[in-house]
C-alpha positions as CSV (number, residue, x, y, z in Angstrom):
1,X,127.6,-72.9,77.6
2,X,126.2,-73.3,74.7
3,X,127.4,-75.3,71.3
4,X,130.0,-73.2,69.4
5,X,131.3,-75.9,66.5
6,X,130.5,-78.7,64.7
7,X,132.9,-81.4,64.0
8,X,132.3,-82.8,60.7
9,X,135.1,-85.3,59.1
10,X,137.5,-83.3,61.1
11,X,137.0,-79.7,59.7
12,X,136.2,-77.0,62.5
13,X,133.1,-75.2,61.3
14,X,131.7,-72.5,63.5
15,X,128.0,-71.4,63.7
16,X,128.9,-68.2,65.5
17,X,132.0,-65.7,65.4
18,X,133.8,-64.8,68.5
19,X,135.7,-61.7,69.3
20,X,138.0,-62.5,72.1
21,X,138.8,-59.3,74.6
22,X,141.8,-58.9,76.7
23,X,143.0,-56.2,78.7
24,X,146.0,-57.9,79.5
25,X,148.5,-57.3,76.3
26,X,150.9,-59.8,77.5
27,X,148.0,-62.5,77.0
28,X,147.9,-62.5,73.5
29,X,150.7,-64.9,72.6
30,X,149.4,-67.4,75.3
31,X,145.7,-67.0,73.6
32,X,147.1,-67.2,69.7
33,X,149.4,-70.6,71.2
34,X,145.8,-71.7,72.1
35,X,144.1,-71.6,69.2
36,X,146.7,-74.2,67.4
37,X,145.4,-76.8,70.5
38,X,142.0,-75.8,70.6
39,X,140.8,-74.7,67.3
40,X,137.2,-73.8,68.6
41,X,138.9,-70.9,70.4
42,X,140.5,-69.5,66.9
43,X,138.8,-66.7,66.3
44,X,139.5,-62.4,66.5
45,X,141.4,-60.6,69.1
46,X,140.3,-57.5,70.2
47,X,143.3,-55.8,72.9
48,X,142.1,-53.1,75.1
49,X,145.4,-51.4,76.2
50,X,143.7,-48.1,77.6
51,X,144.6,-48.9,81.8
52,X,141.3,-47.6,83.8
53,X,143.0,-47.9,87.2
54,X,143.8,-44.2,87.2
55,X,142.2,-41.4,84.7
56,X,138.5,-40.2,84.1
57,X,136.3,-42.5,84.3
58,X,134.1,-43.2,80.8
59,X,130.2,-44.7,81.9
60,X,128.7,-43.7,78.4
61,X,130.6,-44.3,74.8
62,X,129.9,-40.7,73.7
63,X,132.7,-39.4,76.6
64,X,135.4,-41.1,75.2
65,X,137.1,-37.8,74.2
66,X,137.3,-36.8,77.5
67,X,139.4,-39.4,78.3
68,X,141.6,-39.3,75.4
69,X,142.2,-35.4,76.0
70,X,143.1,-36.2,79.6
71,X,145.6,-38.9,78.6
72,X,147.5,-36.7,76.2
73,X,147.4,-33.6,78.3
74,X,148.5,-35.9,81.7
75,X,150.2,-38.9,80.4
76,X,151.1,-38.6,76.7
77,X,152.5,-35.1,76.4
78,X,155.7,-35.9,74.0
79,X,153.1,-38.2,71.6
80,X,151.8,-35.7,68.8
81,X,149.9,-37.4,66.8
82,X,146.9,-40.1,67.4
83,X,148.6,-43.4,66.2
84,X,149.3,-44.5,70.1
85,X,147.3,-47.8,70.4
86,X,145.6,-46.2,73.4
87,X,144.4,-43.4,71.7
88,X,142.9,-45.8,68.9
89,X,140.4,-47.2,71.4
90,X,137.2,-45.3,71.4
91,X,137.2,-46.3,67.6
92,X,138.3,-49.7,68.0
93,X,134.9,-50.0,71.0
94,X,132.7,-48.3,68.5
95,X,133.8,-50.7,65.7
96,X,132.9,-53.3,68.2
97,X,129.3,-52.8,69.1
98,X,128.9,-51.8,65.0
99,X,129.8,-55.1,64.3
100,X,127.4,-56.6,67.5
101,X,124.7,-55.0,65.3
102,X,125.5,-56.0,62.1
103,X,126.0,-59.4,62.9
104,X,123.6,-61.3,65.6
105,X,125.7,-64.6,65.2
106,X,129.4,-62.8,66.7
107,X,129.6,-62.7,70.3
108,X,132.1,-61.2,72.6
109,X,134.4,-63.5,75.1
110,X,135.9,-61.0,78.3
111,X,139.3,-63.2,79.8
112,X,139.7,-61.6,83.0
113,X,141.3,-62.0,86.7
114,X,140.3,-60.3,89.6
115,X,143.4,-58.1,88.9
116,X,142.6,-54.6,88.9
117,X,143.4,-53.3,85.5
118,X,141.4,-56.4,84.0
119,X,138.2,-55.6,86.6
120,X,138.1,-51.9,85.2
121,X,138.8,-52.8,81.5
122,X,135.6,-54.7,82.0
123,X,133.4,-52.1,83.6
124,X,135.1,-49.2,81.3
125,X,134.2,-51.8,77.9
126,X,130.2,-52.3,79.3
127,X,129.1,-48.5,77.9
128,X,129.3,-50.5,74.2
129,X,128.3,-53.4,74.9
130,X,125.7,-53.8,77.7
131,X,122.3,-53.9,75.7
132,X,123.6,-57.1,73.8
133,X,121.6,-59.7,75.7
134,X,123.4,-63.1,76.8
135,X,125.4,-62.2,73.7
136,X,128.9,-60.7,75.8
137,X,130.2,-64.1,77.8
138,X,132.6,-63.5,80.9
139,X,135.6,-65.9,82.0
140,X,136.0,-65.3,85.1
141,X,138.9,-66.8,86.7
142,X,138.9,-66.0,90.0
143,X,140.2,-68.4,92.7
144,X,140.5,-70.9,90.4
145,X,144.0,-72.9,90.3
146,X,145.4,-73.6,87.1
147,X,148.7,-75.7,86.2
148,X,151.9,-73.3,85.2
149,X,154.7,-74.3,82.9
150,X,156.0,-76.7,85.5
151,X,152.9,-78.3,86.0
152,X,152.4,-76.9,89.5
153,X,149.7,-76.0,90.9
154,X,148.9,-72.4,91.1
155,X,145.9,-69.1,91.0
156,X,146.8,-66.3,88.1
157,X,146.8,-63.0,89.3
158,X,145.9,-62.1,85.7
159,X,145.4,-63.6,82.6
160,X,148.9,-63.5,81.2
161,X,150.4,-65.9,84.0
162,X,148.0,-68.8,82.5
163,X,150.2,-71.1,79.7
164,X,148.4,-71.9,76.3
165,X,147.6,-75.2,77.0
166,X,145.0,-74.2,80.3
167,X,142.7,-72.0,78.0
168,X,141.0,-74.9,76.6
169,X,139.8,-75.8,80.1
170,X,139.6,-71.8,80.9
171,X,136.6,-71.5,77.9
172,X,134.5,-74.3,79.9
173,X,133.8,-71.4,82.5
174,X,132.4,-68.9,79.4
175,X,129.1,-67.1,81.2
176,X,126.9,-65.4,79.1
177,X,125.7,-62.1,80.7
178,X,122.1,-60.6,80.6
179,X,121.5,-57.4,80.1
180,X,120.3,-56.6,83.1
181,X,123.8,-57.8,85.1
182,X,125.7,-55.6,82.8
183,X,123.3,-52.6,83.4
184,X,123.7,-53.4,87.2
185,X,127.8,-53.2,86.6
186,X,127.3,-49.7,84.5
187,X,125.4,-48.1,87.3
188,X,128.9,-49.4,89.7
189,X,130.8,-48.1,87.3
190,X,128.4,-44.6,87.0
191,X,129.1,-44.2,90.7
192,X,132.8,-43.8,90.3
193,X,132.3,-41.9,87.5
194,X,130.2,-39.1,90.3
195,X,133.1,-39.9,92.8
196,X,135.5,-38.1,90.1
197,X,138.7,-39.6,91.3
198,X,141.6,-40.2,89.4
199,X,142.9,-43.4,90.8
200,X,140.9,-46.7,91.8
201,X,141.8,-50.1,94.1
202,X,140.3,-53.5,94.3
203,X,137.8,-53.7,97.3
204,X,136.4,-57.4,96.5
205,X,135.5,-59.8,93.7
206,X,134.9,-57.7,90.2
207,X,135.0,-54.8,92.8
208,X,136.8,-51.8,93.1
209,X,136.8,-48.1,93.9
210,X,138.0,-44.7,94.1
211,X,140.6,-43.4,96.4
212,X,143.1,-40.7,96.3
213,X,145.0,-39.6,93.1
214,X,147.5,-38.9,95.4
215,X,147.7,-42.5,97.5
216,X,151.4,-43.4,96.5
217,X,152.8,-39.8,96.2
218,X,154.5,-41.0,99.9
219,X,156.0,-44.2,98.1
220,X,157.1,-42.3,95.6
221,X,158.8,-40.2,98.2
222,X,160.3,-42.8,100.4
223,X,161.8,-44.6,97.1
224,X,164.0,-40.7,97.1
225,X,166.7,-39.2,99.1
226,X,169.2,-36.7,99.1
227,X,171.6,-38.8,96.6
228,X,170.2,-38.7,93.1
229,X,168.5,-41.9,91.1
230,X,168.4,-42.5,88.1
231,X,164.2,-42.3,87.0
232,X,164.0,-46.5,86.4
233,X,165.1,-47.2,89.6
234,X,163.1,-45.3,91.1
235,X,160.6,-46.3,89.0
236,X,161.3,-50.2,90.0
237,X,161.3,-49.3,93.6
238,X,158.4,-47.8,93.6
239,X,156.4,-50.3,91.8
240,X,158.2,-53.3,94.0
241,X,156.8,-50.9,97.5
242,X,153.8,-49.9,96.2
243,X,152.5,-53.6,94.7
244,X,151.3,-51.7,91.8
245,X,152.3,-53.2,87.9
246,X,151.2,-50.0,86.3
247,X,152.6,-48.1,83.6
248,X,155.8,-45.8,83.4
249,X,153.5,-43.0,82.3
250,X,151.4,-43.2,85.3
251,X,154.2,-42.8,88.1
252,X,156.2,-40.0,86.0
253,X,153.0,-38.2,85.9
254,X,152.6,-38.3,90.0
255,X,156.3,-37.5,90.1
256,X,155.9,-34.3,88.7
257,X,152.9,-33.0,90.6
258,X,155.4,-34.0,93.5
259,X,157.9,-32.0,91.5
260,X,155.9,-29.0,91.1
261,X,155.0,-28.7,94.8
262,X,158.7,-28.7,95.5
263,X,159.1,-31.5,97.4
264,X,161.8,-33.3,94.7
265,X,164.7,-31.7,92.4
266,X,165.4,-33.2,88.7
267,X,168.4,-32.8,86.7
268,X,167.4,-33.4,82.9
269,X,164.2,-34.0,80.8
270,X,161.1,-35.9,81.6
271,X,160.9,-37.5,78.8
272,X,164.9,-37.9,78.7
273,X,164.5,-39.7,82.3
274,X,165.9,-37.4,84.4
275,X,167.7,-37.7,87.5
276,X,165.8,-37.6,90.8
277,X,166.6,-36.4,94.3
278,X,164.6,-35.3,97.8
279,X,164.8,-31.1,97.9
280,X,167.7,-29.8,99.2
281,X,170.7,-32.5,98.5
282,X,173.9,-31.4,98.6
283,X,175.3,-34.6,96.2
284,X,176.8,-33.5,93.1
285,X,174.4,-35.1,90.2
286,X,177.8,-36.7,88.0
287,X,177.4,-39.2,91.7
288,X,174.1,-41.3,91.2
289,X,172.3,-43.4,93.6
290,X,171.6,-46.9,91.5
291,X,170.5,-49.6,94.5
292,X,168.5,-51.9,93.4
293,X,164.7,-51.7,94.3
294,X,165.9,-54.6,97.1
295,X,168.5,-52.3,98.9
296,X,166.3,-49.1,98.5
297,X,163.4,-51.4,100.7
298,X,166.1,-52.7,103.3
299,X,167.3,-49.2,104.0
């Protein structure tokens, strides 16, 4: 890697700006902690909230409104106006490569895990960014063990799990990419994009693809039955069956394209969270099923 500051009687001056991209919000305390024990790292935080492990797929900057009208039609029905982080983020990539243009000294830092959401944050972000030559760096930490709070040893899922004090090491593994490997990633990402799914999986190191938008409908099914549950612990279960940490907005969406096909009964508002049966129960709704995700799995 090379040299990002010079030392001089103690003051941290920098000879290049870095913007530091996570796709992980939960990161950003750890990353801000690090900065007071590693002052090289202190630098701009740029949080890409927008979860690519299920909607359209973006492979050039100009569709980003595509997206954004699928999110609000799908996912973010009750939001009215645009102030929702996630609909902030094609401005907040475009101010991004502005500023790669304007200023050849500022590079871009990627903290990433092979977890899922972090993999297609990285290949969704490469539209905006790719033609930047060894000027976007990747950490990479993939089967790489790291020391938690208890100073045991242990390998992140994703970039949240690591403490402050382990970015300092983390940084040493900064890669700059060439064009060309980002190009290469763009034309993975392309593919998926011509698949026209809805829904992706990991299938491999900074690998994934598309499967079913309907692939845990049948969780979402087996975590229901004829006594009615409340929406979070349904919710809870499903997650905990499923393996999957992604958002509310995602699984309530799936939920009613299981509801409109008949297949489950609600009593209440969606965005109120409703309670949730199997078709045809005979249980009055005042009773409520709450079992913990635990018991739903040991039934």
């Amino acid at each position: 890697m090379h040299g990002i500051v010079i030392v001089e009687n103690e003051t941290v001056i920098k000879v290049e700006r870095i913007v530091h991209v996570l796709f992980d919000p939960d990161a950003v305390t750890f990353l801000q902690q690090a900065f007071d024990i590693d002052p090289t790292l202190r630098d701009d935080i740029l949080v890409l909230e927008d979860d690519y492990r299920y909607g359209p797929v973006i492979a050039d900057s100009h569709e980003w409104e595509i997206r954004k009208q699928w999110l609000k039609n799908h996912l973010f029905i009750q939001q009215e106006d645009d102030d929702k982080a996630v609909f902030q983020e094609g401005s907040l990539r475009q101010q991004l490569r502005e500023n790669m243009k304007a200023d050849e000294q500022l590079h871009v830092w990627i903290w990433m895990t092979n977890h899922l959401r972090e993999v297609c944050g990285y290949f969704s972000l490469l539209p905006w960014i790719s033609d930047f030559d060894q000027r976007v760096e990747l950490i990479f930490l993939h089967n790489l063990p790291f020391l938690n709070e208890k100073f045991q040893l242990f390998f992140p899922e994703k970039i949240s799990q690591i403490p402050a004090r382990e970015y300092p090491k983390a940084k040493r593994l900064a890669t700059p990419l060439s064009s060309e490997e980002m190009i290469a990633d763009r034309e993975e990402w392309q593919k998926l994009q011509q698949q026209n799914s809805l829904l992706r999986k990991t299938t491999g190191e900074r690998k994934c693809t598309s499967i079913a938008v309907d692939s845990y409908d049948e969780t979402l099914l087996k975590c229901c039955n004829t006594d009615w549950i409340r929406l979070s612990r349904l919710l809870s279960a499903s997650r905990q069956r499923s393996g999957m940490d992604i958002g509310d907005e995602f699984w309530i969406w799936r939920l009613k394209q299981i509801h409109a096909s008949g297949l489950i009964e609600i009593q209440g508002e969606w965005h109120q969270k409703p309670l949730i049966r199997i078709a045809g129960g005979e249980q009055p709704a005042a009773q409520v099923n709450d079992l913990s995700a635990d018991e739903m799995n040991n039934e």
